[in-house]
C-alpha positions, 0 to 999 in steps of 0.5 A: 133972769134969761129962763124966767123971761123965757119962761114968761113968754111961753104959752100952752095951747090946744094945737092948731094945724101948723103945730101938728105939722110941726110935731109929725115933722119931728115925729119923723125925724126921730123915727116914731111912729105916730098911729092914724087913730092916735092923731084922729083921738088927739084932734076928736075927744081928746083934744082937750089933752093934746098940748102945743108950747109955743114961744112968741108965736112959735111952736116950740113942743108938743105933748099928748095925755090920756086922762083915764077914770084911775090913772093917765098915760103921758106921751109924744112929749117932743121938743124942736130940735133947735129948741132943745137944751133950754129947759123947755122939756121940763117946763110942758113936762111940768105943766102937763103933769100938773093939769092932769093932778088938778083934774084930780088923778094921781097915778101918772105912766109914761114909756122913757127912753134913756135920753128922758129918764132924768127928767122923769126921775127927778118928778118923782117917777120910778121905773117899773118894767122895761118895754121892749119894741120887736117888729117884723116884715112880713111879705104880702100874703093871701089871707082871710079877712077877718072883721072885728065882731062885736062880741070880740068887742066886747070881750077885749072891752071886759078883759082890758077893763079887769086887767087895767082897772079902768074903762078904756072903751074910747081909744080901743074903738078907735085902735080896732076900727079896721083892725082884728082881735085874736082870741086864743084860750086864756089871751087876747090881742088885737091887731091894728091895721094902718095899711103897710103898719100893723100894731099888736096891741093891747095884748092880754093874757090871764095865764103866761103860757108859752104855747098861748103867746106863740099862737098869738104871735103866729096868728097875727102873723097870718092875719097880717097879710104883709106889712111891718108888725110892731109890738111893744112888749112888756119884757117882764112877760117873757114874750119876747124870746117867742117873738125872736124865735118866730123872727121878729127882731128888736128895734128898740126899749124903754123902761115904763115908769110910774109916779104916784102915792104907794107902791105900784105895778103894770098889770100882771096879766098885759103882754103888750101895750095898746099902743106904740108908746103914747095910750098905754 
């Protein structure tokens, strides 16, 4: 009887500005690292996806979603730390999964840590490949700077689409703006700026080559001009003894994970995600 009230009571909303300061709250207490285009895509064009629970008037978890034509990535599912246990986990779990099948997309992804795969599991979702986190301080360096050109553009827009079957134009302009692409044979990657934060990612690569993932990784390496380097790595690529090698360490993992109708599988031809966990 208690859950049912407790559930009655609990509404869904679009986030006002007191549960994103909850949310970036808890963000840091449990060490994630929430990218500055990512909050500006949840309060611009993908406000509608971006989700407060709330108990009589107070926020009590938070969730984003990325609706792409073919599948939808599900991320920054946090409850308050108070809050947990409750059950409330699973309920905005549940009530985002469903907003995302009636607007009629079947594929569901998400990056689980070991803490959240029970959960997951028991929706239906199944493992597919483990992602591994590596970052790397990198000292302040003179380098050249190098914009995002349009063709560059272009050309991650085109590869990205190929390799994940779906246009994913909008959150790239967004990861790109301040960023650099690297262009490296048969790879792609881009670098993200946040100041002292940098992501590698997306990474792309029509041929797993050893010497093309090192040339990468020593590329974005310079390009960086000092800061930390985050990666999320697909560990299924074998990139990530390269990254050992050239001094990166690992700083977390989480397995990705899947729920639809049929079998299914991460890109072959991804390295690395576009984005710390949260975009896919």
């Amino acid at each position: 009887m208690a859950d049912t009230q407790q559930q009655d009571e609990l509404a869904l909303i679009r986030p006002e500005i007191r549960d994103w300061g909850a949310f970036f709250f808890w963000a840091q207490a449990e060490y994630w690292q929430v990218l500055p285009a990512e909050a500006a895509l949840f309060r611009g064009p993908l406000a509608d996806w971006a989700f407060a629970l709330r108990s009589r008037d107070q926020t009590c978890g938070f969730a984003t979603a990325v609706p792409y034509a073919d599948f939808a990535w599900i991320g920054n599912l946090i409850i308050a730390p108070e809050k947990r246990g409750m059950g409330l986990g699973r309920h905005l779990f549940d009530q985002v999964c469903d907003k995302l099948r009636r607007s009629g997309i079947q594929s569901l992804w998400l990056t689980a840590s070991e803490q959240g795969r029970p959960l997951y599991a028991s929706r239906g979702f199944r493992p597919c490949d483990r992602i591994e986190r590596w970052q790397m301080f990198i000292p302040p360096l003179q380098h050249c700077s190098a914009p995002v050109l349009p063709t560059d553009l272009e050309h991650l827009y085109r590869m990205d689409r190929r390799v994940w079957g779906t246009d994913r134009r909008l959150i790239l302009q967004y990861l790109a703006t301040g960023g650099r692409i690297i262009r490296t044979g048969n790879s792609i990657a881009l670098l993200q700026n946040y100041g002292s934060l940098k992501v590698l990612g997306p990474w792309l690569s029509r041929e797993h080559s050893p010497r093309e993932h090192a040339a990468v990784i020593r590329t974005a390496i310079r390009a960086a001009g000092g800061g930390t380097l985050h990666i999320d790595v697909l560990a299924s690529t074998g990139a990530a003894a390269l990254l050992a090698e050239c001094g990166f360490t690992r700083s977390g993992c989480g397995t990705l994970m899947v729920a639809c109708d049929g079998a299914a599988c991460p890109p072959k031809q991804a390295v690395a995600l576009a984005s710390l966990g949260s975009l896919g």
